[in-house]
N, C-alpha and C positions, 0 to 999 in steps of 0.2 A: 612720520615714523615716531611711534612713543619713543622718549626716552628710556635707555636700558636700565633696568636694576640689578646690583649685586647685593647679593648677601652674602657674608663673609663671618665664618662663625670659627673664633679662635678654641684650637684646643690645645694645651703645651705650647704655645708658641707657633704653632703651625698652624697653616691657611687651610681648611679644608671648604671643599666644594658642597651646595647643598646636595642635600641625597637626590638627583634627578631619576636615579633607576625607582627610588620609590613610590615620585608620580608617577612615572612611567606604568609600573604594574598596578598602579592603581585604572590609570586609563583603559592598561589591557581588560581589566575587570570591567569596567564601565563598557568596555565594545563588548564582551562577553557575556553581559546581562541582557545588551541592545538585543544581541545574536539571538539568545534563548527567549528571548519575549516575543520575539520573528516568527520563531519557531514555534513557539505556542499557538502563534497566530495563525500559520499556515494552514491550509486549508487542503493541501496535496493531498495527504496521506487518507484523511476522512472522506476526500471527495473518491480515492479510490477504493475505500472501504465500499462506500456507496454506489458504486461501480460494478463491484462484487455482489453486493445485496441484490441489486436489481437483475444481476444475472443467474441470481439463486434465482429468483422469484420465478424470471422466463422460465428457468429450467425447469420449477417445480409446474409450473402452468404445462409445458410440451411435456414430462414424465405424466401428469393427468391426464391430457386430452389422449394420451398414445395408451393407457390403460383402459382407457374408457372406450375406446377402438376397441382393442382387443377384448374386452366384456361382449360388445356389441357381436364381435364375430364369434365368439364361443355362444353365445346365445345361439348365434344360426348355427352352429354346430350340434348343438343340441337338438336342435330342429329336424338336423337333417338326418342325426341317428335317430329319431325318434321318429319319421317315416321310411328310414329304412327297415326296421323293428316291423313297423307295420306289413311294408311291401312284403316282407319275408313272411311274416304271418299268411298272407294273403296267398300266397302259392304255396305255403306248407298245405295251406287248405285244399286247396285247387288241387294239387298232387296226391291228398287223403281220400278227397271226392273217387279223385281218377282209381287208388286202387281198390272203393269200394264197387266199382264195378259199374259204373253208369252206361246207359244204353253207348251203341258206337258212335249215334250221329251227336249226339249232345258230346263225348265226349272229346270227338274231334272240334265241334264248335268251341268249349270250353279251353282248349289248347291253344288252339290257333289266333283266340281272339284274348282272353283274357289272360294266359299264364306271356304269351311273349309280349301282350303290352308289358304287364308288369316287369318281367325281367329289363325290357330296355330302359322303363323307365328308373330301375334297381339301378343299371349300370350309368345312366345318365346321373344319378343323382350319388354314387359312390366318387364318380371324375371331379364332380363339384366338391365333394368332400376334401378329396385329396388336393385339390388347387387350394380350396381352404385351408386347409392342413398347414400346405407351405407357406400361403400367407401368414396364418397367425404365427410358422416358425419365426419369419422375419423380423414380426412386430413381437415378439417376444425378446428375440436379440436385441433390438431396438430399445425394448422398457430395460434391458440390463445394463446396455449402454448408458441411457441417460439416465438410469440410478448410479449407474458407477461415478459419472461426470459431476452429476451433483452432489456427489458424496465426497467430492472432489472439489470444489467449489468451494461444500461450508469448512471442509476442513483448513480452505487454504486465508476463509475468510476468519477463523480461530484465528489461525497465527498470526494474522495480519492485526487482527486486531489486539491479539494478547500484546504483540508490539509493540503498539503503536500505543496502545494504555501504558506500556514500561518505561519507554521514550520521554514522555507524559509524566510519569514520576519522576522520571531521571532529573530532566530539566526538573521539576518542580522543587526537588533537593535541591539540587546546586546553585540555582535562583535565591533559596532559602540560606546558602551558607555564605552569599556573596557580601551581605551587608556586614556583617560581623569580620569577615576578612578585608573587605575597603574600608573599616573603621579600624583597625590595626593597623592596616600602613598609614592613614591619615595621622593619628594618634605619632605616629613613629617620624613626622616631616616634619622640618622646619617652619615655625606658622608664619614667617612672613612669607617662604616661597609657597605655601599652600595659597596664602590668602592671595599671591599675582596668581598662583593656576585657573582659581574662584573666579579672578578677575576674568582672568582668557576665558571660560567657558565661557562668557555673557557672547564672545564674538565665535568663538570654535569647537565644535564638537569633539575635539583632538586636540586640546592645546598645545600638546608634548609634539613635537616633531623628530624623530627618530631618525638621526644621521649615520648614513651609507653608503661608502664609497660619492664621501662628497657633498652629498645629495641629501640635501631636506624631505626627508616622505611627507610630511604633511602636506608642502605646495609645488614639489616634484623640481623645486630651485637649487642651480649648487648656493656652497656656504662658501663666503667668502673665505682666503687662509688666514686670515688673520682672526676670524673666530671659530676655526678649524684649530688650531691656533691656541688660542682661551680654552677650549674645550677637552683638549690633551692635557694642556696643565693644568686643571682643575679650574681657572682663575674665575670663578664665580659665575653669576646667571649669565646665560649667553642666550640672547633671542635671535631668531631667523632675521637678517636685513629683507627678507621679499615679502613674507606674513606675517610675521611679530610675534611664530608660536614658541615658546621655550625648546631648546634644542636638547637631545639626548644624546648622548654618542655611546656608545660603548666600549667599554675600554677592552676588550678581548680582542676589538678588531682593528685587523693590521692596516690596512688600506683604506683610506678616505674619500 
């Protein structure tokens, strides 16, 4: 176990304690830089951005192939009024033939064989229309659908990523103002207890151990009472007996 250090700094006659609460915030600053540099690093939020993209992309792929359908069927629909047009033609004529008066035997031939093909084939091909019809209703709701969906999608991929770029400045600010605020309390510490904190980081990432209810948080040890003890009376540097971090206590609180 190191030997303990006190620093004992007179003022008027009286013993005060080195300022431990302002390693302490200095440390919480150092785990709150650790934090935001994590978080820069993370890789969550972009991986769901990209997530998002990719399911733009499907959607704009299935909104194409489902317009492209329906192109294909409006074509055939075209088609098929554009022999029904004809079929119609076709028996207007047949019916003009008939009232300018053609012999009886031709004209019963020209009835029987060519106006009722045509007509069945009229009616055959208006049924095919209308099953058509409904078809393309469907895939019509279908391309509204999946414009509504993807319209839905890049919106929600906007905000995700306006976010996620603000998040992104946020940390970057506060990143930016942390140097200038750990050289203030530094500035503001006694330099020899800085210089043993200097020494502690070579062994701990959290030199300051923060005592509660007893209990060391740095190595989850209780504290002896006798430097429970030291630590209520101010009486100088007090290190963990289990890890050797500088101990904090807070004097607000009641219970050890």
């Amino acid at each position: 176990m190191e030997k303990r250090q006190e620093i004992l700094v007179e003022a008027g006659g009286a013993i005060l304690m080195p300022n431990m609460k302002l390693l302490w915030e200095i440390q919480v600053l150092d785990m709150h830089r650790r934090v935001l540099e994590e978080r820069l690093k993370d890789q969550t939020v972009p991986a769901e951005l990209k997530n998002l993209k990719n399911s733009i992309d499907l959607a704009q792929e299935e909104l194409k192939e489902t317009r492209e359908e329906y192109g294909r069927l409006k074509m055939e629909m075209r088609l098929f009024d554009q022999e029904d047009v004809q079929m119609r033609e076709q028996i207007a004529c047949i019916e003009r033939e008939l009232r300018e008066g053609l012999p009886p035997g031709a004209r019963d031939h020209v009835t029987l064989q060519r106006v009722r093909t045509l007509k069945e084939n009229l009616q055959r091909l208006e049924e095919r229309s209308a099953s058509l019809t409904a078809v393309m209703e469907r895939i019509h709701r279908r391309i509204e659908e999946q414009a509504l969906c993807l319209i839905r999608h890049k919106e929600k991929y906007r905000r995700l990523q306006a976010t996620y770029q603000l998040n992104v400045e946020n940390i970057r600010k506060t990143l930016a103002q942390i140097p200038l605020a750990r050289q203030r309390l530094i500035d503001a510490v006694d330099s020899g207890l800085w210089k043993r904190y200097v020494q502690l980081r070579t062994r701990f990432q959290d030199p300051v151990g923060r005592v509660a209810k007893g209990i060391c948080h740095g190595c989850g040890m209780p504290v002896p009472f006798n430097d429970l003890k030291r630590l209520k009376m101010n009486d100088g540097m007090v290190h963990c007996a289990n890890c050797g971090r500088l101990l904090y206590w807070e004097r607000t609180e009641r219970r050890c």
